[in-house]
N, CA, C and O atoms as CSV, one atom per row, in Angstrom:
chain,resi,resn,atom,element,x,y,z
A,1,UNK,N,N,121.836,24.063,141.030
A,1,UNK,CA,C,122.121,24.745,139.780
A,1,UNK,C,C,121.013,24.517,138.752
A,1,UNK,O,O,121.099,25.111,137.677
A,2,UNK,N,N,119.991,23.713,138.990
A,2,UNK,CA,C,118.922,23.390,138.661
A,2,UNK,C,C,118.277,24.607,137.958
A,2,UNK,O,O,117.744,24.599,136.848
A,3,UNK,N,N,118.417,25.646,138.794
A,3,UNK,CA,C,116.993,26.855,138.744
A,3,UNK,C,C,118.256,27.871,137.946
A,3,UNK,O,O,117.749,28.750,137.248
A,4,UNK,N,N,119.686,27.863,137.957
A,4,UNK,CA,C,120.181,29.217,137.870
A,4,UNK,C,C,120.543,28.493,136.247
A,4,UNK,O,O,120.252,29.284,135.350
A,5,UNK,N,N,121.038,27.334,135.809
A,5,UNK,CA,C,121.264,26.484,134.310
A,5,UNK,C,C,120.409,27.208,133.437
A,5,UNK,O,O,121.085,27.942,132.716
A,6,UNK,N,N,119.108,27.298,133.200
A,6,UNK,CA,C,118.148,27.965,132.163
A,6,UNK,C,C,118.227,29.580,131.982
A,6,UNK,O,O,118.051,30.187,130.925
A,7,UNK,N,N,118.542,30.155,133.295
A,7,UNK,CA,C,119.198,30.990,133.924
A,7,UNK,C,C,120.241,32.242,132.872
A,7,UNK,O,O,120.050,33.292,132.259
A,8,UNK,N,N,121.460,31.228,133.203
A,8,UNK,CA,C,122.201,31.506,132.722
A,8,UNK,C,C,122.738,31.067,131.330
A,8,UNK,O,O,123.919,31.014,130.988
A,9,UNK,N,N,121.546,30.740,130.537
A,9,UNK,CA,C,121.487,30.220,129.447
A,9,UNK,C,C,120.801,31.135,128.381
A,9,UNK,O,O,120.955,31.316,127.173
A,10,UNK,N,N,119.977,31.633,129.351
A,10,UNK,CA,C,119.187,32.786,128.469
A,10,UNK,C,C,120.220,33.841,128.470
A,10,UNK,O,O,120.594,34.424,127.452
A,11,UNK,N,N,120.789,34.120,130.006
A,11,UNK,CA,C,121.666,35.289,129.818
A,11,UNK,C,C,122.652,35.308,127.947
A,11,UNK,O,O,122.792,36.040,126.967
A,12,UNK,N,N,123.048,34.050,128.433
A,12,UNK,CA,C,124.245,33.953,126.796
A,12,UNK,C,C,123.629,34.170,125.779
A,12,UNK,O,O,124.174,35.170,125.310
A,13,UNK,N,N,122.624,33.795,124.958
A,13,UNK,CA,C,122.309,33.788,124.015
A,13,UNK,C,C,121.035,35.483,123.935
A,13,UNK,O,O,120.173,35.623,123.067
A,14,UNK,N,N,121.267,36.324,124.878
A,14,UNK,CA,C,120.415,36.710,124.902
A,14,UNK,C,C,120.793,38.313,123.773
A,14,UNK,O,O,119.879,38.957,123.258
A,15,UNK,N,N,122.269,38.666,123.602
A,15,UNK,CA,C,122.662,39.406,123.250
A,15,UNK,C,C,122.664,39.255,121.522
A,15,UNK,O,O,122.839,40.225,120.785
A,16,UNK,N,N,122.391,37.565,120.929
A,16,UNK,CA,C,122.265,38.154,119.636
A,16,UNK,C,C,120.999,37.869,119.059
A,16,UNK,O,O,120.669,37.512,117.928
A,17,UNK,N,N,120.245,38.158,120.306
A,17,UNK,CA,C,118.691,38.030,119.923
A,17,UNK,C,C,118.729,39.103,119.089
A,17,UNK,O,O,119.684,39.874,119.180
A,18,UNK,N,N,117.317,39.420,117.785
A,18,UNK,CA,C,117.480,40.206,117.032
A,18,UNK,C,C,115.880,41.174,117.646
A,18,UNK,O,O,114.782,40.826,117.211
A,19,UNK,N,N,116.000,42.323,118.632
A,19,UNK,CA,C,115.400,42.741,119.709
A,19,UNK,C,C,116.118,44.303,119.872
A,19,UNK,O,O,117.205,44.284,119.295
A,20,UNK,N,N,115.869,45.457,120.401
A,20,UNK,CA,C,116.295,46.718,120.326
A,20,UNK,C,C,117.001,46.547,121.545
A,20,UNK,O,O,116.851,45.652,122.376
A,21,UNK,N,N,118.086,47.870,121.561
A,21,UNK,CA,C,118.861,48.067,123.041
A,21,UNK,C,C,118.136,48.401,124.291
A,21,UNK,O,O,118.665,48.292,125.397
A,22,UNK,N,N,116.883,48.822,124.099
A,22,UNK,CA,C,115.662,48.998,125.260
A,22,UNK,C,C,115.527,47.419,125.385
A,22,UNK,O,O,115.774,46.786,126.412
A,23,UNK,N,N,115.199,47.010,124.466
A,23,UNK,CA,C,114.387,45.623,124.843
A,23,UNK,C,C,115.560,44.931,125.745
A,23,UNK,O,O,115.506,44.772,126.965
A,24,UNK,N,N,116.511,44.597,124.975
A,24,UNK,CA,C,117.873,44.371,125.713
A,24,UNK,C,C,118.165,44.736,127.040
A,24,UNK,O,O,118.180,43.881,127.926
A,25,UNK,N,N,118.316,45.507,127.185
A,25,UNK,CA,C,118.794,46.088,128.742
A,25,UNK,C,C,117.373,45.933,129.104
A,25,UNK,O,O,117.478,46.389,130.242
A,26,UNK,N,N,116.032,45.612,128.989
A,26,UNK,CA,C,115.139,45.354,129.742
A,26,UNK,C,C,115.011,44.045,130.186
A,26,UNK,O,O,114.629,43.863,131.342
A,27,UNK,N,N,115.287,43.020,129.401
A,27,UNK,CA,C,115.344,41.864,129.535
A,27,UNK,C,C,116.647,41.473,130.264
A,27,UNK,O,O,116.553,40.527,131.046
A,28,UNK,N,N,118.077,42.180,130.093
A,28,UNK,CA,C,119.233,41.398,131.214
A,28,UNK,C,C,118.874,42.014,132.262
A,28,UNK,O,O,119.342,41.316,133.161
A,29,UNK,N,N,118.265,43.001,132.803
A,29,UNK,CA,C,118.131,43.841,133.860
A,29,UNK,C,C,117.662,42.366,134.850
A,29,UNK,O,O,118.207,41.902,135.851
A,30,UNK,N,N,116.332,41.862,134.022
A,30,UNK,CA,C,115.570,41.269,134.547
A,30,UNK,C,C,115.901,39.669,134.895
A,30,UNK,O,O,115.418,39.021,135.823
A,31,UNK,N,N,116.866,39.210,133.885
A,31,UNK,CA,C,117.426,38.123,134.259
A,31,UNK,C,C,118.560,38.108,135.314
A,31,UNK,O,O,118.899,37.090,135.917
A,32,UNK,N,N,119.251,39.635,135.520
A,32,UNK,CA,C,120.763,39.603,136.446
A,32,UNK,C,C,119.707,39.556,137.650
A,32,UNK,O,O,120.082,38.704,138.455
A,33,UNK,N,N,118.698,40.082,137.992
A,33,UNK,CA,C,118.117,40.119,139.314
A,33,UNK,C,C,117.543,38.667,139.220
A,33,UNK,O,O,117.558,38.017,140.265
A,34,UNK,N,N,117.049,38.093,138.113
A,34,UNK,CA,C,117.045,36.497,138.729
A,34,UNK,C,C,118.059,35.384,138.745
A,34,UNK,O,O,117.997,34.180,138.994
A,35,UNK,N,N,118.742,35.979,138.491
A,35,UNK,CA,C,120.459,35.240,138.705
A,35,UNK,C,C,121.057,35.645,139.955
A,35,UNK,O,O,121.883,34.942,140.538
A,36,UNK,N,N,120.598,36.929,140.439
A,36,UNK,CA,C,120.920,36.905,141.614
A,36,UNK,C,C,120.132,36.662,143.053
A,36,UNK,O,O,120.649,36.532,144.163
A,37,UNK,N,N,118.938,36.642,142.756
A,37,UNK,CA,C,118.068,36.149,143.816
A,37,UNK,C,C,118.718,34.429,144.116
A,37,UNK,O,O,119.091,33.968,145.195
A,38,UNK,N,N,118.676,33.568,142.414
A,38,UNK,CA,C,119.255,31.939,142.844
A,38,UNK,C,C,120.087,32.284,143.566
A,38,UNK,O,O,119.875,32.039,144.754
A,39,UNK,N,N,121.353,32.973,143.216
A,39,UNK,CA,C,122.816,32.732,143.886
A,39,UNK,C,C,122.292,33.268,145.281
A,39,UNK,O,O,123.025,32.584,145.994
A,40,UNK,N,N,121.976,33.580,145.651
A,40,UNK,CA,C,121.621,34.753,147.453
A,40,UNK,C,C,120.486,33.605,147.618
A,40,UNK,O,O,119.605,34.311,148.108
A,41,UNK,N,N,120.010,32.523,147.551
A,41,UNK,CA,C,118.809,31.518,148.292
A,41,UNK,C,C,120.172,30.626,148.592
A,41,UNK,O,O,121.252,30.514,148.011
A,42,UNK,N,N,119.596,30.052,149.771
A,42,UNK,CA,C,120.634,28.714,150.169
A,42,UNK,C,C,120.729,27.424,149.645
A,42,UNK,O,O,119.699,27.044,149.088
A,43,UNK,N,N,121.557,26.728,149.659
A,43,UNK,CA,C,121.429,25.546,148.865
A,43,UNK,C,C,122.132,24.553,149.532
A,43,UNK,O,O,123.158,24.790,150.170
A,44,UNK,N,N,121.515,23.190,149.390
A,44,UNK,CA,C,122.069,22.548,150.600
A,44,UNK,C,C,123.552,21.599,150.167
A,44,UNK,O,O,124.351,21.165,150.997
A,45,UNK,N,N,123.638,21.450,148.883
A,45,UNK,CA,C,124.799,20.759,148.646
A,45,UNK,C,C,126.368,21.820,148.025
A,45,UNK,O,O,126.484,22.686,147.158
A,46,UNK,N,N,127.184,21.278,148.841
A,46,UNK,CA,C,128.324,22.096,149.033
A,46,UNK,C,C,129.027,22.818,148.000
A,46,UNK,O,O,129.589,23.894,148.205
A,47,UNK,N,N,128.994,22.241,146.923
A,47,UNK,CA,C,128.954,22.166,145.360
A,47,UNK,C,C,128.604,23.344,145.029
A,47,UNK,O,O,129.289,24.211,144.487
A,48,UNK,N,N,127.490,23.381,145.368
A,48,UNK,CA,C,126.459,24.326,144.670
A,48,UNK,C,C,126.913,25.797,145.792
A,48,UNK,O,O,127.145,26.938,145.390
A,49,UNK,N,N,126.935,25.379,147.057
A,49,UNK,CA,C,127.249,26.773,147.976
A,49,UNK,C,C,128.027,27.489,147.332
A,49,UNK,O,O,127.796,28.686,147.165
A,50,UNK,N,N,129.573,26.612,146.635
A,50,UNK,CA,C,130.725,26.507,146.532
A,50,UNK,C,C,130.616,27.541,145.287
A,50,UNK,O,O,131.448,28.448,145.313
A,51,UNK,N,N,129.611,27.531,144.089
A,51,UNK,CA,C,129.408,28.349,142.858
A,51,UNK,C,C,129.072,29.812,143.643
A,51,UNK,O,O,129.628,30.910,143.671
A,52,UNK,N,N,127.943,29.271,144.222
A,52,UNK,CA,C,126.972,30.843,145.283
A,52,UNK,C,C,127.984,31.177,145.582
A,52,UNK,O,O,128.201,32.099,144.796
A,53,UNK,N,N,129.024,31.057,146.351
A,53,UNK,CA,C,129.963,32.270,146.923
A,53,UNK,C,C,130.726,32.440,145.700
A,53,UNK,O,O,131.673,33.071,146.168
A,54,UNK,N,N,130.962,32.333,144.558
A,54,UNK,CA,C,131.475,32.815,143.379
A,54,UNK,C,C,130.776,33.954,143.114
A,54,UNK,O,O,131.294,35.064,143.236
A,55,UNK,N,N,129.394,33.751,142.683
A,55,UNK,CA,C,128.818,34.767,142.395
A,55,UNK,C,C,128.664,35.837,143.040
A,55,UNK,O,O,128.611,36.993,142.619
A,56,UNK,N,N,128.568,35.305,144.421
A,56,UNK,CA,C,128.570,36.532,145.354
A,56,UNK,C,C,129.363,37.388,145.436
A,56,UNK,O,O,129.114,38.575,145.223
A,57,UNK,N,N,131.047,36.680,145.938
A,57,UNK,CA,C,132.290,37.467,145.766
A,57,UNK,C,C,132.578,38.029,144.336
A,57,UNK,O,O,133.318,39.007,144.229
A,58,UNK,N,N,132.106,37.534,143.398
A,58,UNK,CA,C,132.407,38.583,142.185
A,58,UNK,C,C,131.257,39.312,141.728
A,58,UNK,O,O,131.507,39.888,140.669
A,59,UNK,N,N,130.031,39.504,142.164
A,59,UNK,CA,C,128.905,39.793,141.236
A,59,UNK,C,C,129.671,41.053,140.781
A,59,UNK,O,O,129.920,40.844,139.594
A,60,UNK,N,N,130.236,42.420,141.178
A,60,UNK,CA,C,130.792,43.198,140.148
A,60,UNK,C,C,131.240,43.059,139.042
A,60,UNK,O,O,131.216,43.836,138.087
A,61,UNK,N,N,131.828,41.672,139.180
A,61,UNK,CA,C,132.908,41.942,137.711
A,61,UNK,C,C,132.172,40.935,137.176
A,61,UNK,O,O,132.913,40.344,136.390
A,62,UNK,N,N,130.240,40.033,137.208
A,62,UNK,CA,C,129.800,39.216,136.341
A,62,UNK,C,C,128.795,39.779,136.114
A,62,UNK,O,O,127.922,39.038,135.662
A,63,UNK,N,N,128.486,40.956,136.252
A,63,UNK,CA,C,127.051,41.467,135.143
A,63,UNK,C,C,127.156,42.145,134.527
A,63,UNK,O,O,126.180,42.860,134.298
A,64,UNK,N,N,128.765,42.451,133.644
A,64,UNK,CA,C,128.939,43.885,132.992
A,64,UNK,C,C,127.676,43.570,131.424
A,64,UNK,O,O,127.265,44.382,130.595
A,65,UNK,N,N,127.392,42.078,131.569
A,65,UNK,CA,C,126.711,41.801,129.781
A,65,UNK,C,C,125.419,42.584,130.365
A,65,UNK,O,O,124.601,42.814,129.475
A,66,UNK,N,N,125.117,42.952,131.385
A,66,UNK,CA,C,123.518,43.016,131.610
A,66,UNK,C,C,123.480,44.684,131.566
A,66,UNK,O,O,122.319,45.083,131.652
A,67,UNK,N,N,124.124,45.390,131.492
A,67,UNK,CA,C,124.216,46.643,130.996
A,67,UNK,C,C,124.995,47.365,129.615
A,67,UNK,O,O,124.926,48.588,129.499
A,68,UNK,N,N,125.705,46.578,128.624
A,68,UNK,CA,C,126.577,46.662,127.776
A,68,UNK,C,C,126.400,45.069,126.349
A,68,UNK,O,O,127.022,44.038,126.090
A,69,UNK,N,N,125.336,45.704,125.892
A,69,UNK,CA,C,125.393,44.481,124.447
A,69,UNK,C,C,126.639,43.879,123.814
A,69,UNK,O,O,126.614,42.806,123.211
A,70,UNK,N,N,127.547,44.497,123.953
A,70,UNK,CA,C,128.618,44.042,123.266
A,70,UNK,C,C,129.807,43.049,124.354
A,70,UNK,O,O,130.623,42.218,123.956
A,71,UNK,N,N,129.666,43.286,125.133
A,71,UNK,CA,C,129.861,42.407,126.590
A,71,UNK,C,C,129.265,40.613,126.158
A,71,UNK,O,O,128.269,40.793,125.458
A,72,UNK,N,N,129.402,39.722,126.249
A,72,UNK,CA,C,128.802,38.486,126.393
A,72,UNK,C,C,128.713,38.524,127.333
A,72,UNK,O,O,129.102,39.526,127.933
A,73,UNK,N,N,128.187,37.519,127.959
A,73,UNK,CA,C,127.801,37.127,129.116
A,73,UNK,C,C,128.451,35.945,129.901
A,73,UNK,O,O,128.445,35.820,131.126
A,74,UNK,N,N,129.166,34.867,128.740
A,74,UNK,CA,C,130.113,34.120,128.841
A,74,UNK,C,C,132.086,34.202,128.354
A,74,UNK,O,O,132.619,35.105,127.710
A,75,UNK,N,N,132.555,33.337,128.754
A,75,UNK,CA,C,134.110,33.716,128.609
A,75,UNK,C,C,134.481,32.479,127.365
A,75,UNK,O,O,135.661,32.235,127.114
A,76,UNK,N,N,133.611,31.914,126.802
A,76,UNK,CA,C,133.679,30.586,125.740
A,76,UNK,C,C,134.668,31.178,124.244
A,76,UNK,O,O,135.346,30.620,123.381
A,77,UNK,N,N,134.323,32.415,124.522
A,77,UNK,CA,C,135.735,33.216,123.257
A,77,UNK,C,C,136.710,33.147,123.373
A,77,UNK,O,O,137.503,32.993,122.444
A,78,UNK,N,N,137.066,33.259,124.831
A,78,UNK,CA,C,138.268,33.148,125.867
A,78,UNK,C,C,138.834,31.939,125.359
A,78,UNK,O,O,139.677,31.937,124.463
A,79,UNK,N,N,138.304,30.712,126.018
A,79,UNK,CA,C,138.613,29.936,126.023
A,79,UNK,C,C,139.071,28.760,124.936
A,79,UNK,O,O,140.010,27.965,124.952
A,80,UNK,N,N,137.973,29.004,123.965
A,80,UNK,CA,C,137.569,27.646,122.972
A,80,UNK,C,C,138.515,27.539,121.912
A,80,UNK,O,O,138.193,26.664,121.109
A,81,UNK,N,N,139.686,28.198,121.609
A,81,UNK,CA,C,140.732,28.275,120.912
A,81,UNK,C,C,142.038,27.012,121.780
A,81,UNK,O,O,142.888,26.308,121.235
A,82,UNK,N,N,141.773,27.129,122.928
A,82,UNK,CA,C,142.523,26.351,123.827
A,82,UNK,C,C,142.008,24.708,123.228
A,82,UNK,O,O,142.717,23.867,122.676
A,83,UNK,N,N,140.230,24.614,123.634
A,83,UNK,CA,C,140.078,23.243,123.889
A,83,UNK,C,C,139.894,22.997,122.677
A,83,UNK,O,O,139.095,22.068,122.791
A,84,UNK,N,N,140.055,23.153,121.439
A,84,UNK,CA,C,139.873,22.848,119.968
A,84,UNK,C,C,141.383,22.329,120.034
A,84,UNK,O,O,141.642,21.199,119.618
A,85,UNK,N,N,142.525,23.280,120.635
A,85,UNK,CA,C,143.411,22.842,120.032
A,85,UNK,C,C,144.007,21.606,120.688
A,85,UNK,O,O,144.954,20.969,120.225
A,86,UNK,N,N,143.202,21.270,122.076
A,86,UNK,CA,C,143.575,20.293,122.953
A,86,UNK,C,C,142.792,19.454,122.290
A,86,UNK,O,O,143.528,18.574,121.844
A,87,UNK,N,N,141.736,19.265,122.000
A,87,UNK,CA,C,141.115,18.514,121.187
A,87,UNK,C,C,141.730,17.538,119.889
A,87,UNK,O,O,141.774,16.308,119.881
A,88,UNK,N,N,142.115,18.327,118.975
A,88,UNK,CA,C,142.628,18.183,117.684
A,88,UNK,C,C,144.005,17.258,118.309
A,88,UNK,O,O,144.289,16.199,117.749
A,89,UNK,N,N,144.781,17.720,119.439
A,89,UNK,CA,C,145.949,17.334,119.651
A,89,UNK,C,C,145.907,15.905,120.420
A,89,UNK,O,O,147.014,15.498,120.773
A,90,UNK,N,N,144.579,14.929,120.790
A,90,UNK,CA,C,144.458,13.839,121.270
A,90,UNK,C,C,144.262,14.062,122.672
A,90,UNK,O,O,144.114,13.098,123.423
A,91,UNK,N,N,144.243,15.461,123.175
A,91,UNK,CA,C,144.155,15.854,124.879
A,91,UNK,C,C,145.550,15.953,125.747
A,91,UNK,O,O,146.581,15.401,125.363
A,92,UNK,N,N,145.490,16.491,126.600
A,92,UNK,CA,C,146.774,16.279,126.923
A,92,UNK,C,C,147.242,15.287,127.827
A,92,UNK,O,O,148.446,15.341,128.080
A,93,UNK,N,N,146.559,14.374,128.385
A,93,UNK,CA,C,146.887,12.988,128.982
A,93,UNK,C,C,147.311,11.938,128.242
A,93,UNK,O,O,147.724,10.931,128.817
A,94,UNK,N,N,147.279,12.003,127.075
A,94,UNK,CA,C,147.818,10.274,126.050
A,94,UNK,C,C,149.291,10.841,125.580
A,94,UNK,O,O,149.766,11.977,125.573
A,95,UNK,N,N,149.774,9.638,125.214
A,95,UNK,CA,C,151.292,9.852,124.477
A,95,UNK,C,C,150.951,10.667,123.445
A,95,UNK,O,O,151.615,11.692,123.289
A,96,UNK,N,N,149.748,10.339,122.457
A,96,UNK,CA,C,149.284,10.993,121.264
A,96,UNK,C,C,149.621,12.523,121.513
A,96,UNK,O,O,150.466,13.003,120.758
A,97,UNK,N,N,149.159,13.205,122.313
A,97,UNK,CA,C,148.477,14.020,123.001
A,97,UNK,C,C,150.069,15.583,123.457
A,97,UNK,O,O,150.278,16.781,123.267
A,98,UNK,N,N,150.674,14.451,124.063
A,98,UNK,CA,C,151.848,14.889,124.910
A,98,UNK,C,C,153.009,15.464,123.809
A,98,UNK,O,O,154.088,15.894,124.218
């Protein structure tokens, strides 16, 4: 995950670069094909196979950001309302918490 981390780092932040919708769709074009070359090379720890066949079995439904600006590229909107509030609440493993 070495090579796909920087990767998929640019992908996220790449949408509120301040850059035109050409430039945009020129630049995810170019990162989904190097996000997908990592995921399609082999990798020897199981871990990592274990992500590769993620990407593989879904690449449809994970590059809609690389054609559509308003798309992210990540699900952290989704989510981060959850772990703030798990957060704030002591987590959910302590008595605090529970």
């Amino acid at each position: 995950m070495a090579t796909a981390t920087p990767l998929l780092s640019l992908a996220m932040g790449l949408r509120s670069q301040d850059i035109t919708d050409a430039e945009f769709l020129e630049k995810a074009t170019g990162l989904k094909s190097e996000i997908v070359a990592v995921m399609q090379s082999p990798a020897q720890h199981l871990g990592i196979r274990h992500i590769q066949d993620i990407f593989r079995e879904k690449q449809a439904r994970l590059y809609h950001w690389a054609t559509n600006r308003q798309v992210p590229a990540d699900n952290n909107a989704t989510f981060r309302p959850a772990v703030i509030a798990r957060k704030v609440s002591f987590g959910s493993v302590t008595d605090a918490g529970a």
